[in-house]
C-alpha positions in Angstrom: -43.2 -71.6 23.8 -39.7 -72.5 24.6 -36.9 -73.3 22.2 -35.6 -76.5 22.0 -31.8 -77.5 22.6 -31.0 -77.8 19.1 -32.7 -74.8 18.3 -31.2 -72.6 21.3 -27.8 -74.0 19.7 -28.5 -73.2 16.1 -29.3 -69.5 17.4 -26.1 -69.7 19.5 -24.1 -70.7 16.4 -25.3 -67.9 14.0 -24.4 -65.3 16.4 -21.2 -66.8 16.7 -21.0 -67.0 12.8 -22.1 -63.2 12.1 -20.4 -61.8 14.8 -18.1 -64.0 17.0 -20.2 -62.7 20.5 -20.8 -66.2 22.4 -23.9 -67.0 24.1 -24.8 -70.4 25.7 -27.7 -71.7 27.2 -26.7 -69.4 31.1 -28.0 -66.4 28.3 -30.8 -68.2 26.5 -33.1 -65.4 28.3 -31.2 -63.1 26.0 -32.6 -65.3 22.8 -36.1 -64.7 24.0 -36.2 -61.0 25.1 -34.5 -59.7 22.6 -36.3 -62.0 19.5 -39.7 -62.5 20.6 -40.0 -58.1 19.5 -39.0 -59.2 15.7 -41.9 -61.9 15.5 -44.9 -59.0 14.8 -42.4 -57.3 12.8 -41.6 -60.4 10.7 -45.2 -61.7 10.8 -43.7 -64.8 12.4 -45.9 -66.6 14.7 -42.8 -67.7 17.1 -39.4 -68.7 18.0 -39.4 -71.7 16.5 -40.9 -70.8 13.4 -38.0 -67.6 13.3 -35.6 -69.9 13.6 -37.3 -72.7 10.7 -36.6 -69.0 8.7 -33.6 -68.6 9.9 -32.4 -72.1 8.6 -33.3 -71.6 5.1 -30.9 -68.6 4.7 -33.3 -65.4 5.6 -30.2 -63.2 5.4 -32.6 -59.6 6.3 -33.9 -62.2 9.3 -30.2 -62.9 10.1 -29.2 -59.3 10.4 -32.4 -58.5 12.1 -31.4 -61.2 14.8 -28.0 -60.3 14.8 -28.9 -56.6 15.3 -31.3 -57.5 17.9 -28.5 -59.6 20.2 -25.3 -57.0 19.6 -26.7 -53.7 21.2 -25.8 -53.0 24.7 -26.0 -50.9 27.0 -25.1 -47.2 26.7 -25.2 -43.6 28.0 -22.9 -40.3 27.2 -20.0 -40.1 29.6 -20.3 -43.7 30.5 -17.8 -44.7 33.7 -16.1 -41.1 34.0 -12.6 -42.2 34.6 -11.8 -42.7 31.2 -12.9 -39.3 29.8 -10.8 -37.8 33.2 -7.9 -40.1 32.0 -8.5 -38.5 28.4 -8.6 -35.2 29.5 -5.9 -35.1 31.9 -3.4 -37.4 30.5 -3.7 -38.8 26.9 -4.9 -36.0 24.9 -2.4 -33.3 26.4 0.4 -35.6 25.4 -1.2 -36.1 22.0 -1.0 -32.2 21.4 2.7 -32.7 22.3 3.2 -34.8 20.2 1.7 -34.5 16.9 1.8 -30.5 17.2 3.6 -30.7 14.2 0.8 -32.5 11.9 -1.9 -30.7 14.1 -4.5 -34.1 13.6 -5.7 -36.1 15.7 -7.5 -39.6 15.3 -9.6 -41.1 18.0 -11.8 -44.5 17.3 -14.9 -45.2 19.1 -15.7 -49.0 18.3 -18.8 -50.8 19.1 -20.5 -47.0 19.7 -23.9 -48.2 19.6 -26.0 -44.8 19.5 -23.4 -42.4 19.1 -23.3 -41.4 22.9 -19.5 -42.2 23.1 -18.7 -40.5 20.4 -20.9 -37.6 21.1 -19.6 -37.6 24.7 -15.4 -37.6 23.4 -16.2 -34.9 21.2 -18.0 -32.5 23.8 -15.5 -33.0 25.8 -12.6 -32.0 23.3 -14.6 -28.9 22.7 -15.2 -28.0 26.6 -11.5 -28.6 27.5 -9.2 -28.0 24.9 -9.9 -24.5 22.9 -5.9 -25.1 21.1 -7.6 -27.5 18.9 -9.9 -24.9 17.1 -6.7 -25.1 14.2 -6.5 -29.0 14.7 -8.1 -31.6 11.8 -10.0 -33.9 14.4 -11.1 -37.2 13.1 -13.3 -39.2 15.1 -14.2 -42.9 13.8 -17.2 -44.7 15.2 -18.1 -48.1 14.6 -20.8 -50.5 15.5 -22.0 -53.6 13.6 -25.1 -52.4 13.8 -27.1 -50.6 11.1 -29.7 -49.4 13.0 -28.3 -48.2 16.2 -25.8 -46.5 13.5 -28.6 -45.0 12.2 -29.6 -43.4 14.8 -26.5 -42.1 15.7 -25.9 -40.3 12.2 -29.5 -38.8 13.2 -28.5 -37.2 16.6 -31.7 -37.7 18.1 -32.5 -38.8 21.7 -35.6 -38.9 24.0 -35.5 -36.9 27.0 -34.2 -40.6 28.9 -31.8 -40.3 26.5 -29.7 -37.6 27.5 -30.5 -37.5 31.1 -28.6 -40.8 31.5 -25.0 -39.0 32.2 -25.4 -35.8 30.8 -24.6 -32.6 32.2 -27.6 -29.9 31.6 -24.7 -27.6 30.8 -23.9 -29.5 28.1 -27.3 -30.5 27.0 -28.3 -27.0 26.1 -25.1 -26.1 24.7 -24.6 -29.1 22.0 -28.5 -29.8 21.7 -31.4 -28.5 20.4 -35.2 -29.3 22.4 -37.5 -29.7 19.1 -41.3 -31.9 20.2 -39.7 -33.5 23.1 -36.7 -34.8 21.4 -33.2 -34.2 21.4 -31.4 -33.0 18.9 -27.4 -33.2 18.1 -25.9 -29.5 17.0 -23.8 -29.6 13.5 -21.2 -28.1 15.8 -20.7 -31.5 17.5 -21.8 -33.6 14.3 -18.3 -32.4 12.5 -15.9 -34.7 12.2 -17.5 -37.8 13.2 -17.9 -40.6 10.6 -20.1 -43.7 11.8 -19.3 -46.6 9.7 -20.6 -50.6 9.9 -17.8 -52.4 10.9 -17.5 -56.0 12.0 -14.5 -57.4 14.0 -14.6 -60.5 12.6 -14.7 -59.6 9.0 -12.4 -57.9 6.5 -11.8 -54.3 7.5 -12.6 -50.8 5.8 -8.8 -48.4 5.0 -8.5 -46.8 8.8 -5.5 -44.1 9.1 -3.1 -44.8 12.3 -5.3 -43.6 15.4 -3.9 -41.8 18.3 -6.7 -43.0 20.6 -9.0 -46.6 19.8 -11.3 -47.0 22.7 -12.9 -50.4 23.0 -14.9 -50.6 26.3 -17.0 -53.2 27.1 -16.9 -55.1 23.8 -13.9 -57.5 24.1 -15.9 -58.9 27.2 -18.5 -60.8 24.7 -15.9 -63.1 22.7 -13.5 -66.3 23.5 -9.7 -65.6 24.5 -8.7 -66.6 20.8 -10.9 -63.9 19.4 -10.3 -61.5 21.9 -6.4 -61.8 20.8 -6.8 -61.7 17.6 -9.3 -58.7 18.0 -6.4 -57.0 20.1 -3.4 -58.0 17.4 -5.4 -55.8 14.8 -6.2 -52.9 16.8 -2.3 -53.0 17.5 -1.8 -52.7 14.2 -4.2 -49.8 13.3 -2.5 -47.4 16.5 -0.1 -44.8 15.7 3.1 -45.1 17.3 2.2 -43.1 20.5 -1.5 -44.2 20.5 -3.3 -45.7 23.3 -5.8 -48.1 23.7 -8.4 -47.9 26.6 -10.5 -50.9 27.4 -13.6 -51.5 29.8 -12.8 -50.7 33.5 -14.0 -55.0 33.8 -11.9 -56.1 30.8 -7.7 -57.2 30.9 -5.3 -58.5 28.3 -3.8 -60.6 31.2 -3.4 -64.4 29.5 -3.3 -62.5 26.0 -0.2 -62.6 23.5 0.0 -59.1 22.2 2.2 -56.1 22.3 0.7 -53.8 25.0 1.5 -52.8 28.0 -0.5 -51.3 30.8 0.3 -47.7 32.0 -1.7 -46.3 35.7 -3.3 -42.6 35.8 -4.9 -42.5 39.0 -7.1 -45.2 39.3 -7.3 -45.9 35.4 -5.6 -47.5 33.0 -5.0 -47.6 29.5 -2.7 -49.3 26.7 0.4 -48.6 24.9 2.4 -50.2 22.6 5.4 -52.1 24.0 9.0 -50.5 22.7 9.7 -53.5 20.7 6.6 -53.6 18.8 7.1 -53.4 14.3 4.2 -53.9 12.7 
């Protein structure tokens, strides 16, 4: 049974509300793919009745909905450029310069199932040995609960980790138990998954070398995109970088970065006059 208008645009309207993404009627088949699953699990006979819920303030409905519509799309090593552009360029010139404090702070927002995370990490410990010393902090994010959950588990199906993952990796940082996949302390250390909302107040984050935000800023309106951007700005260290999706551009956007080239990628830096 098909939503009507009004209901389509209430939906629309509480995404917006929870988590400033914006849909419209071109991704209405986004409403029914992604709710219909949560209509058993509700004992909710269907979309119009969810919403009817919905409208009298179901808050563990809302989340569930909210939940449902925010996870994307995303494997370990995703679009390698980056990670070559990490390797290669950023985090050798971090190691210059913070040799002194010997810490290093890298934020992986919107990181789903932990696969980004998991992926920076590995490749940290396959590439740069000098860091054995180093305090490495790695912050990941995702307004998500249960993908969040998942991640703190570490454990993926065999689909999992043969969507961009090298086997010489896989049987170095994993462990094969029943047919699942499981994350090694070894590349659990250091990583703290947290809930965190862009649109809402938030938690204390120390200045971070590296924030990556790929794929995210694609999802929201110019306005929230800049004021997204203007915090993030905020929250880099003096020498930090920012790296985007290889589809997404702060061209048309106030804010204080610039875009430096390595190769054929690019990331951010803050511009010379910049005081926070």
């Amino acid at each position: 049974m098909n939503l009507s208008k009004e209901e389509l645009q209430f939906l629309f309207d509480l995404i917006f509300k929870k988590s400033a993404i914006v849909l419209n009627e071109r991704k209405d088949y986004l409403i029914y793919n992604r709710l219909t699953p949560l209509l058993k699990l509700n004992n909710i006979s269907t979309l119009s009745d969810l919403t009817d819920e919905l409208k009298r303030d179901n808050q563990d409905l809302a989340s569930q909905v909210v939940d449902a519509l925010t996870t994307n799309e995303t494997l370990f090593f995703r679009d390698l450029r980056p990670f070559d552009m990490l390797k290669d360029h950023i985090i050798p010139s971090i190691l210059e310069n913070n040799i002194k404090t010997k810490n290093i702070n890298i934020w992986s927002s919107a990181c789903s199932t932990g696969q980004e995370p998991y992926s920076i990490k590995m490749m940290l410990l396959e590439n740069f040995p000098q860091l054995s010393d180093w305090k490495i902090n790695i912050f990941a994010t995702d307004i998500s609960d249960i993908v969040l959950d998942q991640a703190r588990e570490g454990v993926y199906s065999q689909a999992e980790v043969n969507r961009g993952l090298p086997i010489k990796m896989l049987v170095k940082y994993f462990e094969n138990k029943d047919g699942k996949w499981f994350v090694k302390d070894l590349l659990k250390e250091n990583i703290n998954f947290k809930n965190l909302n862009f649109v809402d107040k938030w938690p204390e984050i120390p200045p971070m070398d590296i924030i990556l935000v790929r794929n995210v800023l694609i999802y929201f309106n110019r306005e929230r995109k800049q004021d997204i951007l203007k915090r993030l700005c905020n929250q880099l260290s003096n020498n930090g970088k920012i790296i985007l999706g290889s589809s997404e551009t702060i061209i048309g956007l106030d804010i204080p970065l610039e875009c430096e080239i390595f190769e054929k990628s690019c990331f951010y830096k803050l511009k010379e006059d910049f005081s926070k």
